[in-house]
N, C-alpha and C positions, 0 to 999 in steps of 0.2 A: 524426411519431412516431419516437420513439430506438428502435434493436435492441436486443434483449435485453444483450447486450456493451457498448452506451452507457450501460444504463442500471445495470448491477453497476459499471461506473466513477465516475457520478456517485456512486451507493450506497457507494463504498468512499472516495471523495474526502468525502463528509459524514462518515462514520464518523473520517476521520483529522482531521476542523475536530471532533468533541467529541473530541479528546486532550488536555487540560488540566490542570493541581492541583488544578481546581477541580471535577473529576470523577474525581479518588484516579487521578491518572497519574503516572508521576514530572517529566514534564514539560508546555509547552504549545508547542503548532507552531504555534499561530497561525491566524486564519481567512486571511487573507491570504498566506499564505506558501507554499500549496500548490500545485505547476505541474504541466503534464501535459508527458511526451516532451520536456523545457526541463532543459539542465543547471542546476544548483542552485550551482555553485561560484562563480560572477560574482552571485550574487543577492547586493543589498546591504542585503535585511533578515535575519535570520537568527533563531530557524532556517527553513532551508529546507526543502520537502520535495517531491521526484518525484515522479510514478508513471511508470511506463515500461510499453508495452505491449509483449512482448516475441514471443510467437508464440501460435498456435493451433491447435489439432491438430484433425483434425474425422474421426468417420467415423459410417457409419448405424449403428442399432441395430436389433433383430429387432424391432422395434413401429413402425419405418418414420420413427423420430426419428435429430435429427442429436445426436452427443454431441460436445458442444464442450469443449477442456481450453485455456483461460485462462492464461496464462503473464503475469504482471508481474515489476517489483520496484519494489518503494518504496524510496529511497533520501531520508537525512534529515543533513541538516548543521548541527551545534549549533556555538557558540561558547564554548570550556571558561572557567568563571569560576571566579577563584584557588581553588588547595586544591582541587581536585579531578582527579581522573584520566580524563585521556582515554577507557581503556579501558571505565572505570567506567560514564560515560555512557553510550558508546556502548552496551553491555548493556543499561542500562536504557532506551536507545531501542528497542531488540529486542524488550525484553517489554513496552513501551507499543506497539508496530505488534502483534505477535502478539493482546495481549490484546484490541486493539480491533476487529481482525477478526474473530478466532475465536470471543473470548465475548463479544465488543460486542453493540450495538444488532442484536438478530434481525433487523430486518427484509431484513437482505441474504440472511438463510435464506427468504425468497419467490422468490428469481430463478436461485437454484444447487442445485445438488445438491450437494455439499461444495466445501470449501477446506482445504487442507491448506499449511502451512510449508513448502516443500523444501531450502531453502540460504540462512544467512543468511553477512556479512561484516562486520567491522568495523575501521576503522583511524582514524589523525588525521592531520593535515597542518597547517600553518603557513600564512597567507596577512595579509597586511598587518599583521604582530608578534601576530597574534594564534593560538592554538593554535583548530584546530577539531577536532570529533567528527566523527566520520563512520561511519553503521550503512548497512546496505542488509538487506532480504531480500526473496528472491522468493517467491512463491505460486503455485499451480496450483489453479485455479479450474475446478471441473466443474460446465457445466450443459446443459439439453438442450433445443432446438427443436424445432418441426415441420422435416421433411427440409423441405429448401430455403426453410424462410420462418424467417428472423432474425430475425422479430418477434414470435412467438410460442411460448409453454413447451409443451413436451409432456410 
């Protein structure tokens, strides 16, 4: 059985394989293209996409639950094709991650108590003549267990 934290990862790793055109995104990342804790800049399909587990805050709450704060960041690597702007992209990568965790598919609203944006980034870089995009943003992910069992909501 995954903990509750396995399983908002797997839920947010599905959420980012429907990012597509073909579900009114500006872009598509691919089902295959998505790594966990793996840098993305050596990947030779593109786009790439992270997620990084980044920390996790925990303390009890008066109802004898642990409240857990989720720290990631998804970081995503496009390839800019002609006539378009680096920056450009990268923005519209922002609001394809943003939109598809915050107003995507509910069902990650069973396992959290909110999620909230806190910091995102954007830049480009050059790698084999070619111009890439580059977005990141992190999340803070709030949800709540029984005290000391990871497997269960409270």
């Amino acid at each position: 059985m995954d903990t509750i934290r396995e399983q908002i990862i797997k839920r947010i790793i599905s959420l980012l394989q429907n990012i597509s055109v073909d579900n009114d995104y500006n872009h598509t990342l691919g089902l295959n293209h998505i790594y966990r804790n793996e840098p993305i800049i050596n990947k030779e399909q593109m786009p790439a996409t992270s997620i990084w587990e980044l920390s996790e805050s925990r303390e009890r709450n008066k109802y004898g639950g642990t409240v857990r704060r989720l720290m990631i960041r998804i970081e995503i690597l496009m390839v800019v094709t002609e006539n378009r702007i680096p920056a450009t992209i990268s923005n519209e990568l922002l609001g394809d991650l943003e939109t598809a965790l915050i107003m995507g598919d509910i069902t990650l609203d069973e396992l959290i108590e909110d999620i909230q944006d806190v910091a995102a980034h954007i830049t480009h870089t050059t790698c084999d003549s070619h111009t890439l995009a580059s977005a990141s943003i992190d999340f803070e992910i709030k949800y709540i267990t029984e005290w000391g069992d990871p497997y269960t909501l409270s």
